[in-house]
C-alpha positions in Angstrom: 40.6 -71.0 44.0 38.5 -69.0 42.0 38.7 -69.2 37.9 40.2 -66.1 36.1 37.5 -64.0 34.2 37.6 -64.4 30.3 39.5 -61.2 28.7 37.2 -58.9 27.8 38.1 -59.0 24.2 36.1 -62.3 24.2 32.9 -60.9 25.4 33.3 -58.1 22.9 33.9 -60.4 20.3 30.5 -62.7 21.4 28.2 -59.6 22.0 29.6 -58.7 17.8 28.7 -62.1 16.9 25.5 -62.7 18.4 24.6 -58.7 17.2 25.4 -60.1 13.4 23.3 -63.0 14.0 20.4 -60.7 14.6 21.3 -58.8 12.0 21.3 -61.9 9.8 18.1 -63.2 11.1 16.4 -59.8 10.1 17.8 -60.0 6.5 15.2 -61.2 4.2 16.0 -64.2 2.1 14.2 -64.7 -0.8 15.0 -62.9 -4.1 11.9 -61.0 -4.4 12.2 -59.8 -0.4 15.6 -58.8 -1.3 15.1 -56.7 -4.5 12.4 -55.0 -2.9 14.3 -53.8 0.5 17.2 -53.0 -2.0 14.8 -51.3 -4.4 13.6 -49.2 -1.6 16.8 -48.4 0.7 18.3 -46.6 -2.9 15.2 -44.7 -3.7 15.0 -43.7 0.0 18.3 -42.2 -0.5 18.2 -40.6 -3.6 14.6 -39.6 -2.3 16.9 -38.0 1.0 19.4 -36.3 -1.0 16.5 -34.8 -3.0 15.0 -33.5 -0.4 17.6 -31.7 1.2 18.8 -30.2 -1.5 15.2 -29.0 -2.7 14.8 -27.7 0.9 18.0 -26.0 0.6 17.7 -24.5 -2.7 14.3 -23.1 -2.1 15.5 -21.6 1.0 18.5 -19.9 -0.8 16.0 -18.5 -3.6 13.7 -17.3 -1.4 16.5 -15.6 1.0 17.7 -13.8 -2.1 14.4 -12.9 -2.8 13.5 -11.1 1.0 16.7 -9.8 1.4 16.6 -8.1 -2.0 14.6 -4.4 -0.7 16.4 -4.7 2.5 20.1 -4.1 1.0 18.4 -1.7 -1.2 17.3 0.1 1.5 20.5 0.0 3.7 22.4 0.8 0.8 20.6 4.0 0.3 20.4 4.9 3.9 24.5 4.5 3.9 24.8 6.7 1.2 22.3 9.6 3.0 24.4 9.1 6.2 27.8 9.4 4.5 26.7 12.6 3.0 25.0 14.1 6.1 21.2 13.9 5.1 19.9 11.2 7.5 17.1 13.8 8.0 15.8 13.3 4.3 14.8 9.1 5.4 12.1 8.3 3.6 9.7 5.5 5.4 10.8 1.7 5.0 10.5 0.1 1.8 7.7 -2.1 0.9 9.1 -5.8 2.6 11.5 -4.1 5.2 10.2 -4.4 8.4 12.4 -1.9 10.3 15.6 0.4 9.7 17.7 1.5 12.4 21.1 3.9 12.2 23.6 3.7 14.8 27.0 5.6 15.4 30.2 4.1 16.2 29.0 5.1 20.3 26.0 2.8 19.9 23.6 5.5 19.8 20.5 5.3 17.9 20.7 8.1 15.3 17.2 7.5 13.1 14.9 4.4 13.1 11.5 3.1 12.0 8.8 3.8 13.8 8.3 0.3 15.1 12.1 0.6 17.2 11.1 4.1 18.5 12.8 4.0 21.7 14.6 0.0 21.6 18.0 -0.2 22.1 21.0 -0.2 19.9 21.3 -3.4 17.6 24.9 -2.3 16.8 27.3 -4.8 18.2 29.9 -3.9 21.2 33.0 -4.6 19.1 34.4 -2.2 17.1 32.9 -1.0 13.7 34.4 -1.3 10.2 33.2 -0.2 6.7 31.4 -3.1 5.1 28.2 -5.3 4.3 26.9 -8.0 6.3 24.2 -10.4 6.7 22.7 -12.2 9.5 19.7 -14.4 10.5 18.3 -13.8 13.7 15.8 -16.2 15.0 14.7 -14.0 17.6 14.3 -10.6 16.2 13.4 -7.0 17.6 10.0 -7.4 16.6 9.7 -10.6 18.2 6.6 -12.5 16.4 8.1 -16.1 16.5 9.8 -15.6 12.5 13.4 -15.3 11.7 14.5 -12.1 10.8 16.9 -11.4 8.1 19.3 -8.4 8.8 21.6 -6.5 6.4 24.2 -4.6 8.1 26.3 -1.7 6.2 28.9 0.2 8.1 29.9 3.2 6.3 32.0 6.5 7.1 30.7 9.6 7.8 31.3 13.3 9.0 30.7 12.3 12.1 32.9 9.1 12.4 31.5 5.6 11.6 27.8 4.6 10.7 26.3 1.6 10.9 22.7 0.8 9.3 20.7 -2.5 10.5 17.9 -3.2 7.8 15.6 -5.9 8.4 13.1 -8.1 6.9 10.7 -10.6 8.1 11.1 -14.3 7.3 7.9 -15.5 8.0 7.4 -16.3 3.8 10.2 -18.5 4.0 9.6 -20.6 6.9 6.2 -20.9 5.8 7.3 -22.2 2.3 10.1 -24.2 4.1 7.1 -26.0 6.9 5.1 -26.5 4.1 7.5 -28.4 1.7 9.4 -30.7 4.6 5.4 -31.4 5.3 5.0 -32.7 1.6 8.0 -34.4 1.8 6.8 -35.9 4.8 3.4 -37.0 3.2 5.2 -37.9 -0.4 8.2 -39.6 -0.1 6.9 -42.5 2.6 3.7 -42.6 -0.3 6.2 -43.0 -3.0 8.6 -45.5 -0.9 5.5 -47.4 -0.4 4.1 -47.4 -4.1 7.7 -48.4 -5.2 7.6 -51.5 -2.8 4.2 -52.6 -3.8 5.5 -52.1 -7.7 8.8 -53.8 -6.7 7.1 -56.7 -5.3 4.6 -57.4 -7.5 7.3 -56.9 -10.5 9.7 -59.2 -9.2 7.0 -61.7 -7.8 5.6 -61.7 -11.7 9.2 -61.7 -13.1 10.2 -64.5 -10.6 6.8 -66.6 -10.9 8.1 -68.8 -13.7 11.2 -69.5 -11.8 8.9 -70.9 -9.2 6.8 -73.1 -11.8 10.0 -74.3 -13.3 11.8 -75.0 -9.5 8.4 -76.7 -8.2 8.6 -79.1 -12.4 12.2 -79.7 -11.4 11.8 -81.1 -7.8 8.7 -83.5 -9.0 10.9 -84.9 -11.7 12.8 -88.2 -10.5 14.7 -90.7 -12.7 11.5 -92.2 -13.4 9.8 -89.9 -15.6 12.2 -87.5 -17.1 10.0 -87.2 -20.3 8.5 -84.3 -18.5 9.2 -80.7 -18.8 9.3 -77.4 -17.3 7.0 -74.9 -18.6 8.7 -72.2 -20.8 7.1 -68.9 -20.4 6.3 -66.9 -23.5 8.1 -64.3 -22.7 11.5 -63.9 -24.6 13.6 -63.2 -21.3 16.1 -64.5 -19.3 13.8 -66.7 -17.8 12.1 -68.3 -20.9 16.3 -69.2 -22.1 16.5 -70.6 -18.9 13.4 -73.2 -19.2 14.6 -74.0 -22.6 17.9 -74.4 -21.3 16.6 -77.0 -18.3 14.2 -78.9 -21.1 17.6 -79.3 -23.4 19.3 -81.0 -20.3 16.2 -82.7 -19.4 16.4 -83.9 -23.3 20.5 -84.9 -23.4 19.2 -86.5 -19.5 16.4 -88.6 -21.2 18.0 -89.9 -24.3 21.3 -90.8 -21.6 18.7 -92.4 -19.3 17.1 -94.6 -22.8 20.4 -95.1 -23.9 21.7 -97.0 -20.5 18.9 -98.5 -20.6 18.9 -99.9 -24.3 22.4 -100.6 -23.1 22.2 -102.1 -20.2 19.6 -104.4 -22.6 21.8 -105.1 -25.0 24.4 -106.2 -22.8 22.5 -108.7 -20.9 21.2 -110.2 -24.4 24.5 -110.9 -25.2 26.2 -111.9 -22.3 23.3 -114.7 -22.2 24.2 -115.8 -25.6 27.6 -117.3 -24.8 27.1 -117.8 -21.3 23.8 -120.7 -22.3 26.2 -122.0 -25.3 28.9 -122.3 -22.5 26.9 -123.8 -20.4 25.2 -126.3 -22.6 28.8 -127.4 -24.0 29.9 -127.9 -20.4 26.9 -130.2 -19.8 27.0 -132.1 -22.8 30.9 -132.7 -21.9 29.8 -134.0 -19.0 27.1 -136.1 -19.8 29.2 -137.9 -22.8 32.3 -140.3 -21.6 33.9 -140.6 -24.8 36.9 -138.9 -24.3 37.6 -138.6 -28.1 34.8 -135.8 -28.3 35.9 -134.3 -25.2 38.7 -132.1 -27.2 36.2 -130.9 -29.7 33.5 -129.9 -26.8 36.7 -128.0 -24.3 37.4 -126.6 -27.9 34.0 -124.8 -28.1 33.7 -124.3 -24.5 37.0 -121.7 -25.3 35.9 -120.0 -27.7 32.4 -119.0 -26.1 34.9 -118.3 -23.4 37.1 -116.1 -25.4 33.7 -114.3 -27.2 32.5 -113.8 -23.4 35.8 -112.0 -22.4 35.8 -110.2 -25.7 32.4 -108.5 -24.9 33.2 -108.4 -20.9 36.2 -106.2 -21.8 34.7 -104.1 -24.7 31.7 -103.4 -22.0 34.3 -102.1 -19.0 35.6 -100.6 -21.9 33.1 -98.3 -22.9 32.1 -98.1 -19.1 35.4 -96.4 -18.9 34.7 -93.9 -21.9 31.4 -92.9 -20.6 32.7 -92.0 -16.8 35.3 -89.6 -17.9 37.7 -89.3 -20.5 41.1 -91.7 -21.0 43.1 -88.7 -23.1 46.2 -88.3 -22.1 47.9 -84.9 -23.5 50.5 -86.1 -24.8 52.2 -85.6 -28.7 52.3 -88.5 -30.9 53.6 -89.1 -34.0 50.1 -90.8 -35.4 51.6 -92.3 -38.9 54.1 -94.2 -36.2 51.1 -95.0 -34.0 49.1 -96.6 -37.4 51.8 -98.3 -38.4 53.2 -100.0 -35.2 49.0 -100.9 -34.6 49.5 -102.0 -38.4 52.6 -104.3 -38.0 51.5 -106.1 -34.7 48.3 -107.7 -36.4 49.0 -111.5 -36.8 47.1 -113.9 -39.1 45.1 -111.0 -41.1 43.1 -113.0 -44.1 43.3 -109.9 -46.5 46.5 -108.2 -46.6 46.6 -104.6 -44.8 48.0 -102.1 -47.7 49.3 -98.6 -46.0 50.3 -94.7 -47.5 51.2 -92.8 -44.7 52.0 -89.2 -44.5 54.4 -88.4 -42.7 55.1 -85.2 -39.9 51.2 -85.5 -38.8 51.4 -85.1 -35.1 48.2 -85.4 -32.9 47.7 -84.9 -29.0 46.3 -87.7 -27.3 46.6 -91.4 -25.8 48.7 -93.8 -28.0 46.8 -96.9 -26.5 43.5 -95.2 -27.1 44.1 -94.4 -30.9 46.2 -97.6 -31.3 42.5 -99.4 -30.4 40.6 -96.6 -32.6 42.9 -98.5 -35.3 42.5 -101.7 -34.5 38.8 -101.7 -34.0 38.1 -100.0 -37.8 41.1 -102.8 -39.3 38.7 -105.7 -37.6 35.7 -104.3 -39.0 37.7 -104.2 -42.5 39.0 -107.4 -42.0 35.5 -109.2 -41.0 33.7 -107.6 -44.4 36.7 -107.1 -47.2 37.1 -109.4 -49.8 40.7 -109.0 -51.1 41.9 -105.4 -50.6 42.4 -103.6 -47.1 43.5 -100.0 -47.7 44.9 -97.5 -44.5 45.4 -93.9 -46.0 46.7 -91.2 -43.6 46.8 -87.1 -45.0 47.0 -84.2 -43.8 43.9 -81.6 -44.4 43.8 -77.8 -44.3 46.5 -76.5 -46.9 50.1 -75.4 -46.1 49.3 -76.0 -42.3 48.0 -78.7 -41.7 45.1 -78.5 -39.2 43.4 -82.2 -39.6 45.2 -85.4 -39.4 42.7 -87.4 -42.0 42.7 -91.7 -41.3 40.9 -93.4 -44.1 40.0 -97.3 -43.9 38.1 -98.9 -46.9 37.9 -102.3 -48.0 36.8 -103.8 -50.8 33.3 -105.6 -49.2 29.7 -105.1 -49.9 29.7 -101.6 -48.2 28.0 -99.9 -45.8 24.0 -98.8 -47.5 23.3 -95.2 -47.0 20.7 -95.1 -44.8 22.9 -97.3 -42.3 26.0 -95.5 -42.5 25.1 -93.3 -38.7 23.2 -96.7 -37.2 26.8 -98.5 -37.4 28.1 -96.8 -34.9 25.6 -97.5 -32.3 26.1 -100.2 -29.7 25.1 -103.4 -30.3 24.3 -102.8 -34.0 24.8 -105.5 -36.7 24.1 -105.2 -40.3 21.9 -108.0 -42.2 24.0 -111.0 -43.4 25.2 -109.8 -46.9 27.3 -107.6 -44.6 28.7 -110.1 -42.3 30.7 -113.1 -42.9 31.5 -113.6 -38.7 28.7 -113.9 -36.9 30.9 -113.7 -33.8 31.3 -109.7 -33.4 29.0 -108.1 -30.6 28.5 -104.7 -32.4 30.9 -102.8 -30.2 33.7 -102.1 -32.0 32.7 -98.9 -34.8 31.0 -97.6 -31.0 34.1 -97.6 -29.4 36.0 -96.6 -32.3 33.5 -93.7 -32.4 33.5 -92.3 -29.1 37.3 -92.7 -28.5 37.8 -90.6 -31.4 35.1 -88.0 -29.5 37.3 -88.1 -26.6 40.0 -86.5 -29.0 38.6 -84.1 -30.3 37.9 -85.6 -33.4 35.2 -87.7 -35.9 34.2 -90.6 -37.2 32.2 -91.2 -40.3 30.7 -93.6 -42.8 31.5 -91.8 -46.1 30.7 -92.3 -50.1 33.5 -95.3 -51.8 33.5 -96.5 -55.2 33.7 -99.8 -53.9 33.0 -101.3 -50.1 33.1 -99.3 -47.1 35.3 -96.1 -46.2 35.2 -95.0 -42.8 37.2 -91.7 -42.1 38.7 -90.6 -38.5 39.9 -86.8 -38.4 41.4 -85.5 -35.7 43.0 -82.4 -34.6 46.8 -82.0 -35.0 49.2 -80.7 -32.4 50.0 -77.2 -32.1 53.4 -75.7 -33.2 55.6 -74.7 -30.4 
């Protein structure tokens, strides 16, 4: 059994697809193709429009011009037949290339000398008073020109009149040949002058786009020092090179910063795990089980340091692959003081004024460790006095929650007070009484407090260090 034939609809519906794929085949696809194809389809058209309506235009001026004597001349003739003296014709005007008068019968009562003897040109139908105008392209005089005719039927003693008046149009269709053949010349000259200016326009305008695509596809992770040439022109263009060089920048120093991280990290993670290791050794090698407390004693506190820095690394890990903010209201003097309250053990005492009514948008774990991390610093470098200060900043409402830690230590030197917060960084010994923090925790501190919105600084104290956080507070609803 034979199969049944697809519907037709299907076959139309292939032949439209495969006639758009041509179509899309024949569209051009770079920029500067396309800007010049558009560039000349809408001067083509306004080119078109132009041109009929200049052809059009001249024609109508120039009809008014020939047809000018002609109604002249059949207006007088009217006016000689209404009052009876069609014998007193005068010969055609100058520009009138015949005259004939014709009765409501059809018979020829006076003409030019060039329709002695033609026919009637009056029409069969019946005759009424009135002007009229006609184009004939074949006239009575034949000659291969358009005629123009004006036709005025007036009443007479004799009954109805009609006068024909006509005038070559051989002026006209010689102006009209003669313009539609400069238009023919001209407008595929100026279509092709404004492609060549298109393309080389846009090929200049789009050259530096090239240089900086062809810069861009040599650069790999290997050498983003370089940079794409910015043109010295002030355009869209030159912003856009300066723009690729600034992310090639923010790229690089990312890049040097993983690096110097990634540095840093296995410095430090060698530290405890060779101290570890030696410890485990030596408790090996000795059988005097008195020392073996003392040796599993140091083994666990390299072990404690080494999960300190393993979680502060996953930590800021975390941070730099997206940020852990939560958009959620907290009360932040609560937050202080519950991060306050569950510290055990502190050596200086932790002394707190807290505003209250400060609300802040954000992650209570993540500002809870923001907290922490600036009372450990304070704690490592105070020497009797450990002071939390939380404001509010920005007049009758409150804009800025302000968290101020100081201590009374040796303080943080000018010159250092931006290096602190960079990972990894220690301070020289008349800074540091533990030896035993990795540099992490003012980083952390730091970038957490980005992820909020908000700042951390090193700022001017009378005495010791003063590190301020200020962050945005919560809308009113």
């Amino acid at each position: 059994m034979a199969e049944p034939a697809l519907p037709r609809r299907r076959f139309r519906h292939l032949r439209r697809f495969l006639r758009w794929s041509r179509l899309r085949r024949m569209w051009p696809v770079t920029v500067r193709a396309r800007a010049t194809v558009g560039a000349v389809v809408v001067v083509a058209a306004a080119l078109a429009l132009a041109s009929f309506a200049l052809l059009g235009l001249l024609e109508a001026h120039l009809l008014r011009n020939a047809e000018r004597d002609a109604v002249q001349q059949a207006e007088t003739l009217a006016r000689l037949a209404a009052s009876g003296d069609l014998d007193t014709m005068r010969p055609p005007l100058h520009g009138v290339d015949f005259v004939q008068v014709v009765n409501a019968r059809g018979r020829v009562l006076r003409a030019s000398p060039n329709l002695a003897g033609e026919l009637s040109l009056a029409p069969v139908k019946p005759l009424r008073p009135g002007k009229a105008f006609h184009t004939w392209n074949t006239g009575p005089l034949g000659g291969g020109h358009r005629q123009r005719v004006v036709q005025v039927t007036t009443e007479t003693p004799e009954g109805m009149v009609t006068v024909f008046v006509g005038t070559s149009l051989r002026d006209v269709d010689a102006a009209d040949d003669t313009t539609a053949a400069a238009l023919a010349v001209g407008v595929p000259l100026l279509l092709a002058t404004v492609a060549l200016v298109t393309w080389r326009v846009t090929g200049r305008a789009l050259g530096p786009v090239e240089a900086i695509r062809a810069e861009v596809a040599e650069i790999t992770d290997r050498d983003l020092h370089r940079r794409v040439p910015v043109p010295p022109t002030r355009d869209e263009v030159a912003r856009l090179a300066q723009t690729m060089n600034t992310t090639l920048d923010r790229l690089e120093s990312a890049g040097i910063r993983q690096r110097q991280f990634i540095a840093d990290a296995s410095h430090e993670l060698r530290s405890p795990i060779t101290v570890l290791r030696t410890q485990l050794e030596v408790a090996l090698a000795v059988r005097d089980p008195e020392l073996w407390p003392e040796l599993i004693s140091g083994a666990l506190e390299d072990i404690e340091r080494l999960q300190q820095l393993s979680a502060d690394l996953l930590l800021l890990a975390r941070i730099d692959a997206a940020p852990p903010v939560a958009a959620v209201r907290l009360d932040l003097g609560a937050v202080i003081r519950d991060a306050v309250e569950a510290r055990i053990g502190d050596r200086v005492p932790v002394r707190t004024a807290l505003e209250d009514g400060i609300e802040v948008e954000g992650s209570e774990l993540w500002l809870a460790r923001v907290v922490t991390n600036l009372l450990d610093n304070a704690q490592r470098f105070a020497g009797r006095r450990v002071d939390v200060v939380l404001r509010g900043s920005g007049g009758p409402s409150v804009r800025t929650a302000v968290l101020e830690v100081a201590d009374d230590g040796p303080g943080i030197p000018p010159g250092d007070r931006e290096r602190v917060f960079e990972r990894f960084t220690r301070l020289d010994d008349a800074r540091s009484r533990d030896h035993g923090g990795a540099g992490l925790g003012l980083a952390i501190a730091r970038d957490l407090t980005a992820h909020h919105g908000g700042t951390l600084t090193a700022e001017d104290s009378p005495q010791g260090a003063r590190l301020v956080v200020r962050l945005p507070v919560a809308g009113r609803d």
